[in-house]
N, C-alpha and C positions, 0 to 999 in steps of 0.2 A: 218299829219304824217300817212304812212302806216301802215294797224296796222301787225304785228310781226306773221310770218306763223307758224298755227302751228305745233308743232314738233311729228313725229309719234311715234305712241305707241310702246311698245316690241310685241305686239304684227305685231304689222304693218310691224315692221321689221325685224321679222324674218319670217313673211307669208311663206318665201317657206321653211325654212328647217321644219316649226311647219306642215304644209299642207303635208307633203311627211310623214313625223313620222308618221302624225295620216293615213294618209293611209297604212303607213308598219304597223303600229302596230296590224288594222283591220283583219290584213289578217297573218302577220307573228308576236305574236305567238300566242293573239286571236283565231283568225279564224282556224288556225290549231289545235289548242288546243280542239274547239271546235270540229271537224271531229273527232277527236280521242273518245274525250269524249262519240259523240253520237254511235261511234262504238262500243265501251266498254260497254256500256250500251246497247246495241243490243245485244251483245252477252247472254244476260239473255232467250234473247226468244229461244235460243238454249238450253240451262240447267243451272241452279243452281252452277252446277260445272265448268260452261265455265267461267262465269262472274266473279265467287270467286277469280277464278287462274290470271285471270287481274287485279284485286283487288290484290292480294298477290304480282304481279308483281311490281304493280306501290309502293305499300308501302315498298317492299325490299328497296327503298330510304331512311328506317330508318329517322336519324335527318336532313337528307337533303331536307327529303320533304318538311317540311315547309318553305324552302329558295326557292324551285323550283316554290312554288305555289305561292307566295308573287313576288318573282323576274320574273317568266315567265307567271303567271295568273291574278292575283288582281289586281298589279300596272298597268300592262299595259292595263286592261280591265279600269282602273283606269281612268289614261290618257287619252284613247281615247273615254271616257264620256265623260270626260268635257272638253275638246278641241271639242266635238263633239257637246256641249250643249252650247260652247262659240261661235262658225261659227252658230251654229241654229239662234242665238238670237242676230246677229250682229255684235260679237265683229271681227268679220273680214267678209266680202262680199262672198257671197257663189254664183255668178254666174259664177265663172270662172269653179268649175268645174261641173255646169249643163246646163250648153248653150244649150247643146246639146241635153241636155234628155228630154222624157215626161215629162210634169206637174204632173201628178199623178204617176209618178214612185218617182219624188223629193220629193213629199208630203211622199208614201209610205216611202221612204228612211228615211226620219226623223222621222214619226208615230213609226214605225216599230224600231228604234234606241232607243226611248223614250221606249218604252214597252218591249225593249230587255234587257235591264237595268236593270229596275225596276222588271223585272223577275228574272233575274242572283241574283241582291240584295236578295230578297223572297229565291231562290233556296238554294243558300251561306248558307243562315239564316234556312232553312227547314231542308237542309240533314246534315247541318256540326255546324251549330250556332255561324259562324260568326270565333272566337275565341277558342283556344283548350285550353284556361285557364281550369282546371277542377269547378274552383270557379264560372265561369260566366254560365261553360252550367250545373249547376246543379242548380243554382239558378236563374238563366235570360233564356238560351236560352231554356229548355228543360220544363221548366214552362210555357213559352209562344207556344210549340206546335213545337221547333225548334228541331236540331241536333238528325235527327231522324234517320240518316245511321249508321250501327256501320260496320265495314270493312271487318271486321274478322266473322261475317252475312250479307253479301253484299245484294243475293237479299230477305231473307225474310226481311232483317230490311225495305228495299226499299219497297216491295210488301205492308208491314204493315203501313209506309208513305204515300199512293196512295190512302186513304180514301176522304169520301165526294167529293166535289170540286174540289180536287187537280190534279185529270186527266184534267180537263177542263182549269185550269187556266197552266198545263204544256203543253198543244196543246196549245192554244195559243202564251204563251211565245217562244219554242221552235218553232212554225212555223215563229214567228217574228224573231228571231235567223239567222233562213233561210237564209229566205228573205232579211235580211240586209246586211247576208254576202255574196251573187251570188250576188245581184246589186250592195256590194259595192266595189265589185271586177271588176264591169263595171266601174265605178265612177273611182275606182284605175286605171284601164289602163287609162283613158282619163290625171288625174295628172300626169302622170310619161308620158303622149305623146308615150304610146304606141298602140291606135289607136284615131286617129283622124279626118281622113277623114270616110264620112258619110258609102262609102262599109265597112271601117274595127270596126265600130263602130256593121253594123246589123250583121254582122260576129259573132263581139264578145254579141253581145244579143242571139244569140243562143247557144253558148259554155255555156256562166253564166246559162243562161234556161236549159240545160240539165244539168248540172252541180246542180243546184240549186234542179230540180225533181228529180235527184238519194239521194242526201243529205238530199230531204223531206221524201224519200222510208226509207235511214235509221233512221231517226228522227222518223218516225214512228214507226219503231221496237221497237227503243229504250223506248218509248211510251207504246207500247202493252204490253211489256215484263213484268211488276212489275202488272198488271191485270192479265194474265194467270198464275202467280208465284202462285205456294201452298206455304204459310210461313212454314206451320208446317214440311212439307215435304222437303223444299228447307232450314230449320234449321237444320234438321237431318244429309242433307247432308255436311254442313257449318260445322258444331260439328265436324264430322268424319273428315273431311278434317285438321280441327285444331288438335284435338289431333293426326293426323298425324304428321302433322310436327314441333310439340311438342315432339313426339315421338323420331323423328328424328335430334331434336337439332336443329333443324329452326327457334323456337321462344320460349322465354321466358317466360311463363306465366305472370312472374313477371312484366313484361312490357309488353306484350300484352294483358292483358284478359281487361283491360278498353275499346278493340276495339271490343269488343263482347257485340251483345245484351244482357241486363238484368244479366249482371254481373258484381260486384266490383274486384275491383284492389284486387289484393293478394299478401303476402309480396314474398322476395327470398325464394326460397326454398320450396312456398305453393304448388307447381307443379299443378293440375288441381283441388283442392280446393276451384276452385273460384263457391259462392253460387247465386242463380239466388235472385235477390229483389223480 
């Protein structure tokens, strides 16, 4: 008796709509997420005051922020790890979309995927501490060396975060960052069969290549930017800018001063009361 064929995984059958997601997702809202990010944080090597006002910008999203960042950053950074760590390691064949490519662009491509991760997790956990529980980052995340950005002091809290190590383990991460997303935006055209012959293939190796050295020009800024930062000086400014628009009815103390360095919450009504620990 023949023995009984066996029957393919969910995985096996859905290859292509899973194969296309993890490519959209890399690039749309990942990858864009990322361009913006490393923008934003560029603008510090401009001034203290550039970076704040980005800062102020992105948090005017009040209670929605945390829906934007879970639904357009986390999950889908989320996803396209381990969909990305599921094809590394088998669970579906990965020559289909590197036929094409160098061997050591494919190796980079996964090296580079693994350490871009593993950094993002580290970074999550450095500037923000995972969780806005106020329970977990006063007693887990800020204990262990984490949730070290406060918002509302954008770059001194950042500049005072950039001790030891941390320039060195952020250029690396951050170049793997890169690097994963210009090649894998070469990898994405060959999936989606928007070049496939060998001329539109070296074609698009030059676009991702220049594409990829402007994105490392700002990656680097973004980089410099919390070394050249005076905290003391870049707080002063931070300060002024808040009771600005404390002044002006922009923000509640009573719900913002938790986003400010080295100050506790204060009740309704404490107005700028709030005392440094």
């Amino acid at each position: 008796m023949a023995e009984p064929t066996p029957q393919p995984t969910f995985l096996q059958r859905h290859e292509f709509l899973l194969r296309r997601l993890h490519s959209l997702s890399g690039l749309i809202p990942v990858g864009a997420y990322m361009c913006v990010h490393l923008f934003v944080n560029a603008s510090l090597l401009n001034s203290p005051a550039s970076y704040q006002d980005a800062v102020y910008q992105i948090h005017s999203l009040g209670k929605l922020l945390p829906v934007v960042e879970w639904g357009f950053i986390f999950l889908p950074i989320l996803f396209h790890a381990i969909f990305g760590v599921v094809i590394m390691f088998g669970g579906l064949p990965n020559t289909a979309n590197y036929r094409y490519a160098a061997n050591y662009r494919y190796m980079l491509q996964r090296a580079t995927g693994v350490i871009a991760f593993l950094f993002i997790f580290y970074h999550v956990f450095h500037m923000h501490g995972w969780f806005h529980s106020e329970w977990w980052l006063e007693n887990v995340a800020r204990p262990l060396g984490g949730a070290r950005f406060a918002p509302y002091n954008a770059g001194s809290s950042l500049a005072e975060a950039y001790g030891g190590f941390i320039p060195v383990i952020y250029a690396v991460g951050v170049a793997a960052c890169v690097y994963h997303l210009a090649n894998g935006i070469w990898t994405m055209g060959i999936t989606w069969g928007v070049w496939t012959t060998p001329a539109g293939q070296r074609r698009a190796t030059v676009v991702c290549g220049v594409f990829g050295v402007l994105l490392l020009a700002v990656a680097a800024a973004s980089w410099m930017g919390p070394m050249r930062t005076n905290a003391k000086k870049a707080r002063e400014i931070e300060d002024k800018m808040y009771r600005a628009k404390v002044a002006a009815g922009e923000l509640d103390p009573a719900e913002a001063s938790h986003k400010r360095a080295g100050h506790e919450r204060v009740g309704k009504g404490d107005g700028e009361r709030a005392s440094t620990k």
